[in-house]
C-alpha positions as CSV (number, residue, x, y, z in Angstrom):
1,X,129.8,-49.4,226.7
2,X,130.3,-45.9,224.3
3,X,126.7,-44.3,224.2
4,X,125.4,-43.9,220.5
5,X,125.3,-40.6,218.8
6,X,121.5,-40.3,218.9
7,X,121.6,-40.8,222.5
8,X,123.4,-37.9,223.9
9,X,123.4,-35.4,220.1
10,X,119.8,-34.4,219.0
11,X,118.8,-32.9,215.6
12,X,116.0,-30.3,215.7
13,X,114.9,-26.9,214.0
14,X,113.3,-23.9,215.6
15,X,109.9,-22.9,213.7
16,X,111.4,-20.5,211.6
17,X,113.7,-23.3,209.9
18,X,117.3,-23.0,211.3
19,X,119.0,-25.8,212.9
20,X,119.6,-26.4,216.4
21,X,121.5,-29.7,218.4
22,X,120.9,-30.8,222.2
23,X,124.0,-32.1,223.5
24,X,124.2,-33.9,226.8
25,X,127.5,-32.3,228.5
26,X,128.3,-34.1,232.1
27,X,124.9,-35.2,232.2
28,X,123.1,-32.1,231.6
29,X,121.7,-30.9,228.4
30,X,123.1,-27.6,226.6
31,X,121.0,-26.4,223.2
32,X,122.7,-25.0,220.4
33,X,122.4,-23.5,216.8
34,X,124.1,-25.0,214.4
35,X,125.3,-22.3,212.7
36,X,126.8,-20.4,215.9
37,X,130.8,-20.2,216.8
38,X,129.3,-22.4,220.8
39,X,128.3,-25.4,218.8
40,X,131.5,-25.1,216.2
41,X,133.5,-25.1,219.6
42,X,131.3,-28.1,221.2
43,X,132.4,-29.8,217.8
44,X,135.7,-29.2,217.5
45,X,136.3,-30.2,221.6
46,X,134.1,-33.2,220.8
47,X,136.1,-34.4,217.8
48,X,139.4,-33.9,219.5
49,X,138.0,-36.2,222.4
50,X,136.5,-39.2,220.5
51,X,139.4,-39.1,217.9
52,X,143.0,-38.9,219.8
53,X,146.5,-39.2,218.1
54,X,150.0,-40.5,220.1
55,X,152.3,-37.7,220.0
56,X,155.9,-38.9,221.2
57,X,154.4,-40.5,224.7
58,X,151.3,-39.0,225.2
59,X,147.6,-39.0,223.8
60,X,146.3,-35.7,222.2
61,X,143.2,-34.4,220.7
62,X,143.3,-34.5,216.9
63,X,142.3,-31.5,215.4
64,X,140.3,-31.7,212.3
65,X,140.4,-29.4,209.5
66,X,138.7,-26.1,208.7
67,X,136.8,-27.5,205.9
68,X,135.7,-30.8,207.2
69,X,134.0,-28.7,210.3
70,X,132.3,-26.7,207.6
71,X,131.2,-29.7,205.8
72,X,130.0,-31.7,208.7
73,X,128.3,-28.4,210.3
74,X,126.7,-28.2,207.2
75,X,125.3,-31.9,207.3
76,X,123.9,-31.2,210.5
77,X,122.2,-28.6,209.4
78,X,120.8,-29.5,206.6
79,X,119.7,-32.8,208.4
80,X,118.3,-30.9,211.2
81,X,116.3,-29.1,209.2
82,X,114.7,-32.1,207.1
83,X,114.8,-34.6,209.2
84,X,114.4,-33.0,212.8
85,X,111.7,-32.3,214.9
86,X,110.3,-28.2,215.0
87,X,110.7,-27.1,218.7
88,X,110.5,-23.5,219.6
89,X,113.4,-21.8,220.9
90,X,114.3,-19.5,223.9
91,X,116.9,-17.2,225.4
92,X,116.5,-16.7,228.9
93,X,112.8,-16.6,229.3
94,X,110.7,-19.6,228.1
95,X,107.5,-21.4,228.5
96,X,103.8,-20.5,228.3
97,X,100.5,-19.9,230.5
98,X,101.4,-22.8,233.0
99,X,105.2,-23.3,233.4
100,X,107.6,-20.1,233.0
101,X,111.5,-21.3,232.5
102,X,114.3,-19.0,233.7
103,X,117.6,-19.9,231.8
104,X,120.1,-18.4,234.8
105,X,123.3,-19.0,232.2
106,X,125.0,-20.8,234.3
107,X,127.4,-23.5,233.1
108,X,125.3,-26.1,235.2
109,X,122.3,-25.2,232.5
110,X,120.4,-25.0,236.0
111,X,117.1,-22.6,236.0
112,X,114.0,-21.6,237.5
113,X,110.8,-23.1,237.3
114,X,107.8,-20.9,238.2
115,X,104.4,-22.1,238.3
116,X,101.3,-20.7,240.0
117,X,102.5,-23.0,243.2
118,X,106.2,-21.3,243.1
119,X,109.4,-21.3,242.2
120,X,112.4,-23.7,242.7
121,X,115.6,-24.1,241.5
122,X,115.7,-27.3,238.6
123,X,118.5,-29.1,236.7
124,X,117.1,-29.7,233.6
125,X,114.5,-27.3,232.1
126,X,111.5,-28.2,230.0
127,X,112.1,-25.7,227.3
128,X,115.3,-25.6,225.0
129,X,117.0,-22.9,225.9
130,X,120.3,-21.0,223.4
131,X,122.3,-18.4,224.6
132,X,124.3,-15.8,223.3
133,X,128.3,-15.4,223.4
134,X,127.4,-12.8,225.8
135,X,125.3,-13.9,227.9
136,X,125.9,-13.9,232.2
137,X,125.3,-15.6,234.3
138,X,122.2,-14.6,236.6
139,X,122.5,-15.3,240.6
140,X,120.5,-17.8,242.2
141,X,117.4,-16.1,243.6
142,X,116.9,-16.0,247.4
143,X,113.6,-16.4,248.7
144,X,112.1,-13.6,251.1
145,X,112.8,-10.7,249.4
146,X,110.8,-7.5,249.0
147,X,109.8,-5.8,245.9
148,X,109.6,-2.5,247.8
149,X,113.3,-2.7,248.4
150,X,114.0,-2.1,244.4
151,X,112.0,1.8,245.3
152,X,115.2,2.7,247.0
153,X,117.9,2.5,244.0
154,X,115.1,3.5,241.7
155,X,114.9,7.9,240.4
156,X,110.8,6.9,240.1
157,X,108.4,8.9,241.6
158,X,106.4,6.6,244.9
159,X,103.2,6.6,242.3
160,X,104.9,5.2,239.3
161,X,106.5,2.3,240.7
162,X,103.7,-0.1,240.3
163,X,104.3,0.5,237.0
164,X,108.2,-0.6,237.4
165,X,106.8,-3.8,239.8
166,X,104.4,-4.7,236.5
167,X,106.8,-3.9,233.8
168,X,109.6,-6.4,235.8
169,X,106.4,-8.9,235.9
170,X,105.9,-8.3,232.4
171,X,109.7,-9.2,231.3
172,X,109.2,-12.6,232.8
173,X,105.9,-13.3,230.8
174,X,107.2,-16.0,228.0
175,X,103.7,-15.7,226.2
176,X,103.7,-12.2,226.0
177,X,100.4,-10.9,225.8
């Protein structure tokens, strides 16, 4: 059975009015802009999939036209914006005074999840989270590690590097304040 579109593609817009889609990809979700060359390419590769033409032997992904994209893309958009629901949006950092998100870039869509009991590893985050074209990938974080070890690839006097330690902390703060 073929999963309906409003199963695995959802419509939104961030808060300041642009519009975003949620695509499940291999059974993960993946957050995009509308308006952004990654979601034009999730488009195209999606079209090509569903709608298939026989060349001589063999099956191949039909390629729509530049205009078409445009028009759908635009559709999309538009709808998104009317009809979807406001979520706020993130890159790499999300969340808020409970729950902090870590987007790692991986192509997974796998994070961190930080609460006051920890961190793990997680699969699906709880915020939607966009990326850039160049974003990297971050490495999985290893537990057991010391903050002191940063001093030693660090030109900061012994003094000032609480202030580093704080300012890393602060980086990670999705709230801000």
């Amino acid at each position: 059975m073929a999963i309906g579109f409003a199963e695995w593609v959802k419509l939104w817009h961030s808060p300041d009015g642009q519009g975003h889609a949620s695509v499940l990809v291999d059974g993960h979700w993946e957050h995009y802009r509308i308006k952004s060359n990654a979601f034009e390419s999730w488009f195209r590769g999606e079209y090509g999939r569903v709608n298939q033409v026989k060349v001589g032997a063999r099956w191949v992904p039909q390629v729509p036209g530049t205009q078409a994209v445009r028009d759908a893309m635009a559709s999309l958009d538009g709808y998104a914006q009317r009809q979807g629901e406001p979520q706020e949006v993130w890159m790499r950092v999300g969340g808020d005074e409970e729950v902090i998100w870590i987007d790692l870039g991986r192509s997974d869509w796998s994070g961190i999840k930080v609460t006051r009991n920890g961190w793990h590893v997680v699969k699906e985050m709880g915020v939607p989270f966009v990326r850039s074209g160049t974003m990297l990938p971050l490495p999985i974080p290893r537990r057991g590690g010391n903050i002191r070890d940063l001093k030693r690839v660090l030109n900061v006097p012994e003094a000032d590097f609480v202030l580093v330690a704080a300012w890393l902390l602060q980086v990670l703060n999705p709230v801000g304040d």
